[in-house]
N, C-alpha and C positions, 0 to 999 in steps of 0.2 A: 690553407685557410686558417686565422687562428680563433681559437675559442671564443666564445663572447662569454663573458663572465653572467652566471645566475640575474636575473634581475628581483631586486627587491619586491619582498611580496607587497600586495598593493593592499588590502584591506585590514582590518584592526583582525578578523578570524586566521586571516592566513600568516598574521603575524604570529599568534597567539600559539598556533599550528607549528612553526616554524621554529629557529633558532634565535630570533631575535628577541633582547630584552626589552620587551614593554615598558613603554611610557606614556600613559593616559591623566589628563587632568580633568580639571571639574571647573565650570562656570556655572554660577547661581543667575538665576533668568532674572531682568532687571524688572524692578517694581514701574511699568512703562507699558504705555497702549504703544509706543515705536518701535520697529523690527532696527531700525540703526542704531540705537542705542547697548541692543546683545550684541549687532555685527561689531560694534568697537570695542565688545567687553573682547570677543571672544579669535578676533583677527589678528593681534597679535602669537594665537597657538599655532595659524594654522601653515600647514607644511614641520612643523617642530613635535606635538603632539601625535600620535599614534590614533587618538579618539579620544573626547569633551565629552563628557560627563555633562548634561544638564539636569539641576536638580527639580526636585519638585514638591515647593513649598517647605522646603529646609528651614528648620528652625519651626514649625509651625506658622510661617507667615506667609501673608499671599503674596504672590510676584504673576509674572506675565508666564501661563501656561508651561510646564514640561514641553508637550506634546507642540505644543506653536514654536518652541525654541527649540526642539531635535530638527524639525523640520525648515525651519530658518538657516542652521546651520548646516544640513543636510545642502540646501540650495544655494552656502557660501565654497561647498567642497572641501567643507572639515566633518568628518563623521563622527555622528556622535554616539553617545551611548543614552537611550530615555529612562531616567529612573521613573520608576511608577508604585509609590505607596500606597496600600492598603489605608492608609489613615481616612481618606475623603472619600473616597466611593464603595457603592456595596458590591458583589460580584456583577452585576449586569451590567454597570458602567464602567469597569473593569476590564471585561470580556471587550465590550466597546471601543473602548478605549489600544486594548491589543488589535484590535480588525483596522481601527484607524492608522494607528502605527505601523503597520503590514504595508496598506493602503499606500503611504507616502511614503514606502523605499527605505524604514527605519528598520535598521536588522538588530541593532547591540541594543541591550535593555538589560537594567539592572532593577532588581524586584523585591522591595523592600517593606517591612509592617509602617515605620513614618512613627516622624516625632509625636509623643503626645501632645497635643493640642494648649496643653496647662503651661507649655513651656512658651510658648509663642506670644503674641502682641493679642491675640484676641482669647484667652482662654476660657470663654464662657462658650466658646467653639465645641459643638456634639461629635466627639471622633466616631467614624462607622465601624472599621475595623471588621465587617462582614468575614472575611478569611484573612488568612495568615500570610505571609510571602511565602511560607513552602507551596501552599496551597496553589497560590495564584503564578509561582513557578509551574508547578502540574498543567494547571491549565493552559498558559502557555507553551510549555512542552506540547500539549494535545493537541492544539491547535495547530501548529507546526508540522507534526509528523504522524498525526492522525487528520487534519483537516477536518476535526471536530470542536463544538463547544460540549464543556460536561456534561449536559444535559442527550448527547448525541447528535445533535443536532450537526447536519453536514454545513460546511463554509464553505463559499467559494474562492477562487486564487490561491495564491501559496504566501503563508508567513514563512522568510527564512532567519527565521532571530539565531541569533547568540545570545546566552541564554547568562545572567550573572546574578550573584548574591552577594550580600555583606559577612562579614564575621568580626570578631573581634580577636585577635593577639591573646596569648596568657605566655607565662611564663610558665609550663606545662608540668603540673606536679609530680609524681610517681603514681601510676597507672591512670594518669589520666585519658580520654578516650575522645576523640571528636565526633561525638556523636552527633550534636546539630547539624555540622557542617556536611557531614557521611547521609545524615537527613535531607540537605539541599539538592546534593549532586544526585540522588538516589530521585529524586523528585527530576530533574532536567535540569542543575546549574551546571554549566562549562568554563566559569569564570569567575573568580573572588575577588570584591575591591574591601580589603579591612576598614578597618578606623586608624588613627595613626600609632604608630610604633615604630618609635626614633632609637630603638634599641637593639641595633644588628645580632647581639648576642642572643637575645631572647628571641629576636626570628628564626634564626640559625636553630634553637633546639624547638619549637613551634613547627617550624615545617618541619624539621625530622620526625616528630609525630606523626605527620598529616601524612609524610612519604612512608614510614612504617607501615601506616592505616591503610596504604596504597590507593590514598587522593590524589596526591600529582597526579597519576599517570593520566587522567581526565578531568583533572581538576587544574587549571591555568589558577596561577597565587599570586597575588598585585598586591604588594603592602601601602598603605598606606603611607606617606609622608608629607615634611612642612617643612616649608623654609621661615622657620620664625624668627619674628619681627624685636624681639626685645625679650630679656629674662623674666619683664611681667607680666606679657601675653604667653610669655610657657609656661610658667605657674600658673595663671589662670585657668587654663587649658589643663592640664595637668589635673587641677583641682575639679574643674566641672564640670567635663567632657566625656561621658560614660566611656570607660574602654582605654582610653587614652595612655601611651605607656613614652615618657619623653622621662631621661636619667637627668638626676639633679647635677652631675657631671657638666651638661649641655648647657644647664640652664646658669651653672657660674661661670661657664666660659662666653657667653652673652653678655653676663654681668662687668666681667672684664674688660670685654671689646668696647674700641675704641668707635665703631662704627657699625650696633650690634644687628642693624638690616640687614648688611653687606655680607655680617659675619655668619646670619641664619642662613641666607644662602649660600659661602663655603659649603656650611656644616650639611645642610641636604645634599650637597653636589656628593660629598664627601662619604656619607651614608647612601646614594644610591648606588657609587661604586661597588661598596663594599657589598651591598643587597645582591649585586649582580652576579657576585662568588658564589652565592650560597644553595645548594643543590634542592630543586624544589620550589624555588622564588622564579616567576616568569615574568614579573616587573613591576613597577610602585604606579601608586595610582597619587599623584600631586593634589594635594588640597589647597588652598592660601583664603579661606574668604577675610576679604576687606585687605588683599593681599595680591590684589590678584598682577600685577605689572613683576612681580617675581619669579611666577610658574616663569616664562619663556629665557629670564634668565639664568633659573635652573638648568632646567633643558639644554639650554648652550653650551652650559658650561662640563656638564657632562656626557655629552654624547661621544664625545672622543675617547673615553673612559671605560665605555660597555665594551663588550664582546660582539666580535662582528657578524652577523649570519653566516652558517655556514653555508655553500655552493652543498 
C-alpha cells in the first residue's frame, strides 16, 4: 500500500500552526448597500490567499460593515480575518460585537485602537476609544477560554478566535526591547499583521529581536508588504503612512522601469521570497488599497517560491 502524502492543512490556524509560509491579504469593504459588489472585490483571492483581511472603516471612513463583510465572505469560502477597532464603539458594543462574530462561525480577528477620526472624510467624527486593543485583546481571550464577559458574566456557545494584533517594524536599536508587542501576546494575540516593511534587511534583525525576546515561539509574524504601483505612490507612502519602512533603492528602481505596475509586483514577489528565508517570519500580510487586481498576481507569481510544508 503506498503512503499518501500529508494533506495540506485546511484553515488559516492550522496553517499558521504548521510549516507553511503564510500569505494573507486584505480587502477594504466597498462604500455599497450590495453584498456582489465585495463578492467581486474579493473572489479573485480566493483558493490563492490563506485568509482576507476585511477592514473596518480604514482611513477613518465609512464603508459597508467589517462584521457584514467577514461574514459575506465567510459564505463565499474564503476565510476571513474581522478587524475590529476600538475607534467606534465603547466596550459594550464591542463585547457585542465579539458574541456576534462567534455567532456567524468568524474565528480569525485582528484587534486594533483605529485611525483617528481627524484623518478621514468626516473629522468632526467623536472617536470612542473606550479601551485599547490590548484591552479588547483580553477580553476576547476571556471570552474564548473563559466563556466570560469582564464583567463575569457567563456567555453562552463557544467563541473559537484566533486571536491577532498589529505592530509596527523598526530597525531595532541597541537594547531595544519589544515590549508592546510582549504586551499583546501576554494579553492573548497568536498572530501579527505589521504595517508595511519593504526592507528584508531590517526584518531580518526585527525578528531576531522578537526571537531573542522568545515571541516567535507563540507569536506567528506576517510582515507587512506592497506591490507598488509607481515611485510616487512609494514616496507618498513613505512620507505619510505612520510606520512605513520602503528603501529609496526601490523607489528608483520604479523610477526607472519601463512599466513601473508590473515592476512593483516583481519587486514584492521578489521580497516575499526573500521573507520566507528568515528565521521567525511566518508570512506577509498583502496590502494594495486602490491596488487591489495585483494581490492575486503576487500570490501567483510567488507560491512556487516559498518553502513547501513539511509531511
Amino acid at each position: 500500500m503506498n503512503e499518501e502524502s500529508t494533506p495540506a492543512p485546511k484553515s488559516f490556524a492550522e496553517r499558521l500552526c504548521g510549516s507553511r509560509f503564510v500569505i494573507t491579504a486584505e480587502v477594504a469593504p466597498p462604500v455599497s448597500c450590495d453584498a456582489d459588489d465585495l463578492r467581486r472585490k474579493a473572489a479573485p483571492l480566493q483558493g490563492l490567499a490563506d485568509a482576507v483581511n476585511v477592514t473596518d472603516g480604514a482611513g477613518a471612513r465609512a464603508s459597508m460593515s467589517a462584521l457584514a463583510a467577514a461574514s459575506i465572505l465567510h459564505g463565499m469560502g474564503i476565510e476571513p480575518i474581522l478587524q475590529i477597532t476600538c475607534r467606534d464603539k465603547n466596550r459594550i458594543a464591542l463585547q457585542a460585537e465579539l458574541l456576534g462574530a462567534a455567532a456567524l462561525g468568524i474565528r480569525n480577528l485582528l484587534l486594533l485602537t483605529g485611525d483617528d477620526p481627524k484623518a478621514g472624510d468626516q473629522p468632526e467624527t467623536k472617536p470612542v476609544f473606550d479601551i485599547d486593543s490590548k484591552t479588547l485583546i483580553e477580553t476576547a481571550r476571556r471570552l474564548r477560554d473563559d466563556g466570560t464577559l469582564p464583567t463575569g458574566r457567563a456567555v453562552g456557545g463557544k467563541a473559537a478566535f484566533l486571536l491577532g494584533a498589529a505592530d509596527v517594524p523598526i530597525d531595532p536599536p541597541a537594547g531595544w526591547q519589544p515590549n508592546a508587542l510582549a504586551g499583546k501576546a501576554k494579553s492573548g494575540a497568536q498572530f501579527v499583521q505589521t504595517q508595511f516593511c519593504m526592507d528584508a534587511g531590517i526584518v531580518r534583525r526585527y525578528a531576531g529581536v522578537l526571537r531573542e525576546a522568545g515571541l516567535t515561539r507563540d507569536l506567528a509574524i506576517l510582515v507587512g508588504v506592497n506591490p507598488l504601483r509607481s515611485a510616487k505612490s512609494a514616496a507618498w507612502m513613505k512620507r505619510h503612512l505612520f510606520g512605513t519602512i520602503i528603501p529609496d533603492a526601490l523607489i528608483k528602481r520604479l523610477e526607472a522601469a519601463t512599466d513601473p505596475a508590473r515592476e512593483g509586483i516583481v519587486i514584492c514577489a521578489e521580497l516575499i521570497a526573500e521573507l520566507s528565508t528568515i528565521s521567525g517570519v511566518a508570512g506577509v500580510h498583502i496590502m494594495a488599497p486602490g491596488n487591489d487586481a495585483a494581490i492575486p498576481e503576487v500570490i501567483r507569481a510567488v507560491r512556487g517560491r516559498l518553502p513547501r510544508p513539511q509531511a
